[in-house]
C-alpha positions in Angstrom: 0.0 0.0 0.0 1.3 3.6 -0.6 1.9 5.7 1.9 0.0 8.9 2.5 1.9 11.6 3.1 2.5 13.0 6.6 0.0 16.0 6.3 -2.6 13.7 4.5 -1.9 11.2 7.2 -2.5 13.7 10.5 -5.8 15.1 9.1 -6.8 11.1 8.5 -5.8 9.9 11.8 -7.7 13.0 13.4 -11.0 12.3 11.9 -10.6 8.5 12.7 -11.6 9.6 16.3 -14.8 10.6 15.0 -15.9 8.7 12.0 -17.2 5.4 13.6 -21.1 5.0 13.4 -22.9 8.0 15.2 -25.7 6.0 17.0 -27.3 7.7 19.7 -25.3 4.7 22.7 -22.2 5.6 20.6 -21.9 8.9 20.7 -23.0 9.0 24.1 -20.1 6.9 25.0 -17.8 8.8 23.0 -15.4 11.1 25.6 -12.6 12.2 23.6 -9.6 13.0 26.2 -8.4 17.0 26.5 -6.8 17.9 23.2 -4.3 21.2 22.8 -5.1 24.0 20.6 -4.3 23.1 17.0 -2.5 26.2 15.8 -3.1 27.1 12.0 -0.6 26.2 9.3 0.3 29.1 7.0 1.0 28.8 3.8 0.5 25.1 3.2 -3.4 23.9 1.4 -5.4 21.5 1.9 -3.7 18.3 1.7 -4.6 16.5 -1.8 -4.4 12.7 -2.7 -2.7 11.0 -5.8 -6.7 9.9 -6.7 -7.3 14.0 -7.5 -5.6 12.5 -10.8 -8.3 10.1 -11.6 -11.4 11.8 -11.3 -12.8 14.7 -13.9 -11.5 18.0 -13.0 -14.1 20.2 -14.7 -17.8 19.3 -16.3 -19.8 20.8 -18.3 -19.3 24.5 -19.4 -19.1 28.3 -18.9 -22.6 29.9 -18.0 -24.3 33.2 -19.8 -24.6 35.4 -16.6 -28.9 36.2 -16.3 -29.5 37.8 -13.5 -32.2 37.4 -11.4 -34.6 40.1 -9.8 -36.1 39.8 -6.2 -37.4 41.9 -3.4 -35.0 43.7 -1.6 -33.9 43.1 1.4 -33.2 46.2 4.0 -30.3 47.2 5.5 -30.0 46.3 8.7 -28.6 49.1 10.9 -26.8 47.4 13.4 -25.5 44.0 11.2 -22.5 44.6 8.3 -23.5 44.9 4.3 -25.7 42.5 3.4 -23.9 39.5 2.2 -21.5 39.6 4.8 -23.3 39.8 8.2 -23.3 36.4 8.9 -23.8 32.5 7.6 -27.2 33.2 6.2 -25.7 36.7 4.6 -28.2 39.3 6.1 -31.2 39.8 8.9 -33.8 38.2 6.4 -31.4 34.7 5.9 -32.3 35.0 2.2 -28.5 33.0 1.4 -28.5 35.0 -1.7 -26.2 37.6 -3.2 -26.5 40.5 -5.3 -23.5 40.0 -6.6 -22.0 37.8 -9.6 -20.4 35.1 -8.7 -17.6 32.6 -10.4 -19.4 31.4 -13.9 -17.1 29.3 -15.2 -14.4 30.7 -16.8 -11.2 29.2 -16.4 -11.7 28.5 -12.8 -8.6 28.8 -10.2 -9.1 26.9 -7.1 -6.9 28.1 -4.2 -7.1 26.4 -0.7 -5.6 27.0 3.1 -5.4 24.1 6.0 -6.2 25.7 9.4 -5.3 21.8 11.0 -8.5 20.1 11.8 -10.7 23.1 12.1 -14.1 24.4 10.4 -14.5 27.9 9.8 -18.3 26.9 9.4 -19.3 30.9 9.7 -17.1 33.5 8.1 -18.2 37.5 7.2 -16.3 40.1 5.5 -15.5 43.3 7.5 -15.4 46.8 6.4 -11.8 45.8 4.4 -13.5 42.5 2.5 -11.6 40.5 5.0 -12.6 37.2 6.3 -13.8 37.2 9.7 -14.3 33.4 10.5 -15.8 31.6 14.0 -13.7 28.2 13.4 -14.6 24.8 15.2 -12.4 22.3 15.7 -11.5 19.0 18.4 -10.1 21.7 20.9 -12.3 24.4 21.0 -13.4 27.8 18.5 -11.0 30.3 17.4 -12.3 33.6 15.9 -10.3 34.1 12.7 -8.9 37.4 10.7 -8.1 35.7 7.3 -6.7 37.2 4.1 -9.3 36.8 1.1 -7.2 36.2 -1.7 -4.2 34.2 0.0 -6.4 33.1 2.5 -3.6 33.6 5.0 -4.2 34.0 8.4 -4.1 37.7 9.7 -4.6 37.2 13.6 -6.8 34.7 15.9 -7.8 35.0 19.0 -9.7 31.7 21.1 -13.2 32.5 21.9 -13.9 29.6 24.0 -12.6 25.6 24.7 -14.4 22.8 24.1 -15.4 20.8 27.1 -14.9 17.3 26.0 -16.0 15.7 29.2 -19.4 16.3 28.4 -19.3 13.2 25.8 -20.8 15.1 23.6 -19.9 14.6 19.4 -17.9 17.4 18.4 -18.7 17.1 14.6 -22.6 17.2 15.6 -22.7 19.5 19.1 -23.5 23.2 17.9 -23.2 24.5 21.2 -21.3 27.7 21.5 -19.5 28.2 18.4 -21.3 27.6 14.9 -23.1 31.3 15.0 -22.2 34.6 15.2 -22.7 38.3 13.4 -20.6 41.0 12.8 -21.8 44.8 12.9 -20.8 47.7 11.0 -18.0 48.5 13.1 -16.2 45.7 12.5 -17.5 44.2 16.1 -18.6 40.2 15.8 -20.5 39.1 18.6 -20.4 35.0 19.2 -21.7 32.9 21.7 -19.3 30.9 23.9 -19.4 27.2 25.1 -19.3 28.9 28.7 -22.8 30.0 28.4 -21.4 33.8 27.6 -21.5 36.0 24.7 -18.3 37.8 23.4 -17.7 40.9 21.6 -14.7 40.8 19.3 -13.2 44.1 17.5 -11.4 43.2 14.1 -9.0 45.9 14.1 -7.5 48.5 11.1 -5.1 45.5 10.5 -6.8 42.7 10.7 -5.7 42.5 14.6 -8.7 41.1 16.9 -9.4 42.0 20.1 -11.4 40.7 23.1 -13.5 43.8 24.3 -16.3 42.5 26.3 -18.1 39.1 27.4 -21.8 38.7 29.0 -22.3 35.7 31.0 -25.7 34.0 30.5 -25.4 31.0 32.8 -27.6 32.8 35.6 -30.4 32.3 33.2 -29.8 28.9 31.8 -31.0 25.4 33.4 -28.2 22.7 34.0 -26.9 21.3 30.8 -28.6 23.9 28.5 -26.4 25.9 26.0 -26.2 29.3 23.9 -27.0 28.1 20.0 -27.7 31.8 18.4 -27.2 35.4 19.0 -29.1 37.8 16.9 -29.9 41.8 17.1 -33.4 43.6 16.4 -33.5 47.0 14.4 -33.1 48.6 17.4 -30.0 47.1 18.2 -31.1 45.4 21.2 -29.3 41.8 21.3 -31.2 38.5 22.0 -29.9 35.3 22.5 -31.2 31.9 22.6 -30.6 28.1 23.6 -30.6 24.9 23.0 -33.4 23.9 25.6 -36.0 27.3 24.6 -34.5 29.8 26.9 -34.7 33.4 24.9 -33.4 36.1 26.6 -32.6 40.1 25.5 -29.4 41.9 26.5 -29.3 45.2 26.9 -25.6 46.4 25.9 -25.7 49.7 27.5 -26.3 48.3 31.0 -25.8 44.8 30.6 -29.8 44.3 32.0 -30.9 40.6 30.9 -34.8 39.5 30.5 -35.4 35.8 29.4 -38.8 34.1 28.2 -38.9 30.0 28.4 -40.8 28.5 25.4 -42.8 25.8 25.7 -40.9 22.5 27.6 -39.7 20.3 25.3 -38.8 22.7 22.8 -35.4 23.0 21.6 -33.5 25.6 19.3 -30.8 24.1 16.7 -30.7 27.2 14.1 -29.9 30.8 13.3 -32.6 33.5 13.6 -34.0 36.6 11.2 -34.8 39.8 12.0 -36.9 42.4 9.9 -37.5 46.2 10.2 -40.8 45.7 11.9 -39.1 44.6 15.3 -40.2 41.2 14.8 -37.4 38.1 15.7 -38.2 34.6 13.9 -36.8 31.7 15.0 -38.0 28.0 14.6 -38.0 25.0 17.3 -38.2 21.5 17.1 -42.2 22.0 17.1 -43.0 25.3 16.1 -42.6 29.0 14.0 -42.0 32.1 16.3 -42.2 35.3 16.0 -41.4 37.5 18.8 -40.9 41.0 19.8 -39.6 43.1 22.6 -42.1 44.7 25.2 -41.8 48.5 26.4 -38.8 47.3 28.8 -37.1 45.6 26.6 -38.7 41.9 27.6 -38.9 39.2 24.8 -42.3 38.0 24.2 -44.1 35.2 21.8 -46.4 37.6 19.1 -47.5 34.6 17.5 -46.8 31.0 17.3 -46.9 28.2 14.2 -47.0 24.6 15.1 -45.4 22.4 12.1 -45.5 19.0 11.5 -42.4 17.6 13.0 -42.4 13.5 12.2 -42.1 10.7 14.0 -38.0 10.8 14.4 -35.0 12.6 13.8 -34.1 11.3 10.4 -30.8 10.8 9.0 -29.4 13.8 8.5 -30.6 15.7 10.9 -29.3 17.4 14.2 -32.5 16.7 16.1 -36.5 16.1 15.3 -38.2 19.2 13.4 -37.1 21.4 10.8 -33.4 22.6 10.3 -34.2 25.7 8.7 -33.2 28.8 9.9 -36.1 31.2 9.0 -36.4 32.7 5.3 -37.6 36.0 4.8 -38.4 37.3 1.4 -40.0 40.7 1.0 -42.4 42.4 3.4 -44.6 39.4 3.7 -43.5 36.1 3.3 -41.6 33.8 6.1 -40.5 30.4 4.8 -39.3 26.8 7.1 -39.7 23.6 5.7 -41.0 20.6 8.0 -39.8 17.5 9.2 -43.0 15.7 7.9 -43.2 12.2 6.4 -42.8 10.9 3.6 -41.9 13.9 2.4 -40.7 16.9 4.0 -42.9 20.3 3.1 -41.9 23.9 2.1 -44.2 26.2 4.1 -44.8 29.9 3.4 -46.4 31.9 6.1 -47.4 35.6 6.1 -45.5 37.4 8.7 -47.5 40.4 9.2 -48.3 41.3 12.4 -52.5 41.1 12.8 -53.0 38.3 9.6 -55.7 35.8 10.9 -54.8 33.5 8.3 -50.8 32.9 8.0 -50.6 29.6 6.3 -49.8 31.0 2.6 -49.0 27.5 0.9 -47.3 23.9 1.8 -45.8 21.7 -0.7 -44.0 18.2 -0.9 -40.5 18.2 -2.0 -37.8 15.8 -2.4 -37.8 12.2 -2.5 -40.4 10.4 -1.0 -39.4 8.2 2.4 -36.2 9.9 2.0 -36.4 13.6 2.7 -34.9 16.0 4.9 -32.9 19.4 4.9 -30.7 20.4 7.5 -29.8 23.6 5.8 -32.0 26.8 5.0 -33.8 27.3 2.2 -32.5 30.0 -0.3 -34.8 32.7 -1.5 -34.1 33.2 -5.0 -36.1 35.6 -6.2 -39.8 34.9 -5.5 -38.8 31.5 -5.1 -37.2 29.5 -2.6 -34.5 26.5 -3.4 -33.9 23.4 -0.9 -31.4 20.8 -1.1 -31.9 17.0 0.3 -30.1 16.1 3.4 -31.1 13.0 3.5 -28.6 10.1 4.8 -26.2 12.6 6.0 -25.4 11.1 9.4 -21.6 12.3 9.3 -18.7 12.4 7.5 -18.1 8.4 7.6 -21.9 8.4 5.3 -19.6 9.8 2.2 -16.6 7.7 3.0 -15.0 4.9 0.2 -17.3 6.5 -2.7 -21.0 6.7 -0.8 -22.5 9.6 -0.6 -26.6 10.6 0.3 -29.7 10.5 -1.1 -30.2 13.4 -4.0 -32.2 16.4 -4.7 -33.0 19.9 -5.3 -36.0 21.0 -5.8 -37.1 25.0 -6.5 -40.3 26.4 -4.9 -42.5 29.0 -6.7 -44.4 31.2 -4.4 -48.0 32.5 -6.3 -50.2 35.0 -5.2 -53.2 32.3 -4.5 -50.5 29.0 -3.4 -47.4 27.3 -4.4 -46.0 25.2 -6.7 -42.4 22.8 -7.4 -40.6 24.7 -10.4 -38.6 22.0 -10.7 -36.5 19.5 -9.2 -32.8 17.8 -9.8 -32.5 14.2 -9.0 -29.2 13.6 -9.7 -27.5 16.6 -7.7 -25.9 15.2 -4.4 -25.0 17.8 -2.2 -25.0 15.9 1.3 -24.7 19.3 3.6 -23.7 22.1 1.3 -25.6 25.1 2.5 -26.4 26.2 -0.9 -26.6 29.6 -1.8 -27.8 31.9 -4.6 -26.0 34.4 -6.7 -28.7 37.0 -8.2 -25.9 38.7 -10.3 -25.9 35.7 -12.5 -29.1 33.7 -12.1 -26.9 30.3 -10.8 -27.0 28.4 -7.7 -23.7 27.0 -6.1 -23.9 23.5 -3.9 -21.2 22.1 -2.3 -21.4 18.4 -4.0 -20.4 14.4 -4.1 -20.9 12.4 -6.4 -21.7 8.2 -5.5 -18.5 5.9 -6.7 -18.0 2.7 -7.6 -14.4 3.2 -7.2 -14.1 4.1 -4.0 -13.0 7.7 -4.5 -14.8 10.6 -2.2 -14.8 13.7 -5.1 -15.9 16.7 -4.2 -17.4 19.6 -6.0 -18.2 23.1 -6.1 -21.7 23.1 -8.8 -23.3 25.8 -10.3 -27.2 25.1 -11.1 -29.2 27.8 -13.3 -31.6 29.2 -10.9 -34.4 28.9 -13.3 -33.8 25.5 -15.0 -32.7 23.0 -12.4 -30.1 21.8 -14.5 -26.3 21.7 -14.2 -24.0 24.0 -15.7 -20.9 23.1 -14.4 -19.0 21.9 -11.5 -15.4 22.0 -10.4 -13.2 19.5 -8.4 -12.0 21.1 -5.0 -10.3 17.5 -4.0 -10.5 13.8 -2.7 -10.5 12.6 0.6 -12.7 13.5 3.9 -10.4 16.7 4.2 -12.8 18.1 1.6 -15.7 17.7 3.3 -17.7 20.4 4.4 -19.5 19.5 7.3 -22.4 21.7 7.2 -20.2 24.7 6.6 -21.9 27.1 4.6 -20.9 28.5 1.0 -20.2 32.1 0.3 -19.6 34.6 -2.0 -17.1 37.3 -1.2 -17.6 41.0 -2.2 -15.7 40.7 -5.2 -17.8 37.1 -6.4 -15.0 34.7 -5.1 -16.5 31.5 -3.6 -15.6 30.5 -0.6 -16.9 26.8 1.2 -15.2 25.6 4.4 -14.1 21.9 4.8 -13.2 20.3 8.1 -9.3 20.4 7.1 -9.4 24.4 6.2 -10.9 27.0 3.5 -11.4 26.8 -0.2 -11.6 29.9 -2.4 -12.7 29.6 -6.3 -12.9 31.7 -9.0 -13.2 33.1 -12.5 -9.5 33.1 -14.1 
């Protein structure tokens, strides 16, 4: 047998700690012992494999640029440009871009390893710099990184990873997958010791630590922070794992806190619109809420959904995994977790509507349906991508991969109806997102192989069509998997995706 090469061969044996079958006894038996920080590597990519060789490199061909018209989405006041607030790009989570992004021509693919850690959220400050919260076996680093090199600038530890809890660190989203960053150049992140930390990104890229709230006074034993958002009056709210919600008030550090239902539990990012109102979506339910007089959260209306019987494959618990979509001054969009197939709700969000439920439609493969990831809203549509299968990274090892599926929504003034849908694109847990410059959709993909080779792609889907225009080899190997982590387009259209070993950046030659 050749051997892999040292790099290849320490990203390999780190992920063998975590690739065995995820069942519920074994990860609960999994305790990983203390691990030191795992500093990044400059200057050195993400290691490749002699099978890069043996797989195409490039299919199909350049795309004709039609851009695509949507509502707009407002500023928010107190979050960055849109497209670079956070992983779902702005307060309404619409995971689209204005701008044009790569369309084919003569692609460059340029990538960084950080050692075994996932900058699974990144933004762009006031400088187009990426600011990236970065998960790995150790802990969550907040990252200053250089958008064309993809160098790193400065980092600075936001919190360690307490591995006695047992708890799978390629699954536990506790204290580290979300954060946003403000105009000033300011990210705020929540912190696996139940705080939240304000970070200033500097004139050069230096970060530093100015202030940390504890929350831990207002959480029940073995609860966690999942999200922090802000409202358009730039009060912040935060909100856990087990339903705790609670406001913050920056200026005097005040704290109110609601408790949703029991049994209700928070797994995904929230959106914000200029009305005041938060959205946010349990295991059981659609939320809107709003801030009283003093400042208290409180529930303005609530949405049950169908949730299924079980947590399917895929999934990080049972109910939806959307984040909330917001498109225009109306519409709020989840989908379900709902058997056989999961549905794509739109609800009206306005407040005093006695009838919200706009339209719910079947998607995806029947007995074999599921998104962990948020819908895109692409124009006055919305995309979703099948999850379906994707139980970890060991489902796409030795040339598996999950079950397929895109599928585009069209929202009507009297209902809904599927557009389309693309049964042979496999994107396992890409985070899809839409580029309105130039009408295409970009998935983080793998393809099935009888060989045995794990391929991985970055493919561009015409927004209108459903069909393939072209897709582009990052690498082979589990260090190309993403993991969840999102994709994103930088100010100037470069693409960026994450993968568990580092960063990837493509673009137009």
């Amino acid at each position: 047998m050749r051997m892999l090469p040292a790099r290849v061969a320490g990203v390999v044996a780190a992920f063998a700690l975590l690739v065995g079958p995820l069942t519920p006894a074994a990860e609960a038996d999994a305790v990983l012992p203390p691990l030191p920080p795992i500093p990044a590597v400059p200057l050195l990519p993400i290691p490749s494999l002699p099978t890069d060789l043996l797989v195409p490199k490039f299919i199909g061909s350049e795309a004709t640029p039609q851009p695509l018209a949507a509502p707009p989405v407002p500023q928010h006041p107190f979050l960055s440009a849109n497209g670079t607030s956070s992983m779902h790009n702005d307060a309404y989570s619409t995971d689209a871009y204005d701008v044009s992004g790569p369309v084919g021509h003569k692609l460059t693919v340029r990538s960084r390893s950080y050692g075994v850690r996932e900058c699974a959220t990144i933004a762009f400050d006031s400088q187009d710099r990426i600011v990236g919260l970065c998960g790995g076996l150790e802990g969550f680093t907040m990252m200053v990184i250089d958008p064309v090199t993809l160098n790193v600038i400065d980092e600075e530890r936001i919190s360690a990873r307490d591995v006695t809890t047992g708890a799978n660190p390629l699954t536990d989203i506790c204290g580290g997958t979300y954060f946003f960053l403000d105009p000033n150049d300011h990210a705020f992140a929540t912190t696996t010791d139940l705080g939240i930390a304000e970070v200033e990104v500097g004139a050069t890229g230096r970060l530093e630590r100015l202030r940390d709230w504890s929350m831990a006074s207002y959480l029940p034993d073995g609860d966690c922070l999942v999200a922090t958002g802000v409202d358009w009056s730039g009060r912040l709210w935060w909100f856990s794992q087990q339903g705790v919600v609670g406001t913050l008030d920056r200026a005097t550090g005040a704290v109110q806190t609601v408790q949703l239902p029991d049994g209700e539990g928070i797994f995904n990012s929230i959106s914000a619109d200029e009305t005041g109102g938060m959205y946010l979506v349990t295991t059981h339910a659609t939320y809107r809420m709003d801030a009283t007089p003093a400042g208290a959260p409180e529930v303005s209306w609530r949405i049950p959904y169908d949730r299924g019987t079980t947590t399917k494959p895929g999934m990080l618990s049972q109910g939806s995994g959307t984040s909330p979509t917001l498109i225009g001054d109306r519409w709020i969009a989840i989908a379900d977790n709902a058997e056989p197939r999961s549905n794509v709700i739109v609800y009206d969000r306005r407040l005093g509507v006695p009838d919200r439920l706009h339209c719910q439609v079947p998607v995806l493969t029947a007995g074999a349906s599921t998104t962990e990831n948020s819908l895109v809203a692409a124009g006055e549509s919305l995309i979703i991508e099948n999850n379906y299968g994707y139980s970890g990274v060991q489902a796409t090892l030795l040339g598996r991969s999950t079950t397929p599926g895109l599928a585009r929504v069209m929202i009507d003034p009297d209902g809904c109806h599927v557009a389309w849908t693309n049964d042979d694109v496999i994107a396992p847990s890409s985070v899809a997102k839409a580029s309105l410059g130039n009408g295409l959709l970009y998935a983080y993909t793998k393809p099935a192989r009888k060989d045995l080779i794990d391929a991985w792609y970055v493919t561009a889907i015409d927004i209108r069509t459903g069909e393939v225009a072209w897709s582009r080899l990052t690498g082979t190997g589990i260090q190309w998997n993403n993991h969840y982590a999102s994709i994103y387009l930088g100010p100037d259209g470069a693409l960026y995706v994450a993968t568990v070993a580092g960063l990837i950046r493509l673009a137009d030659g």
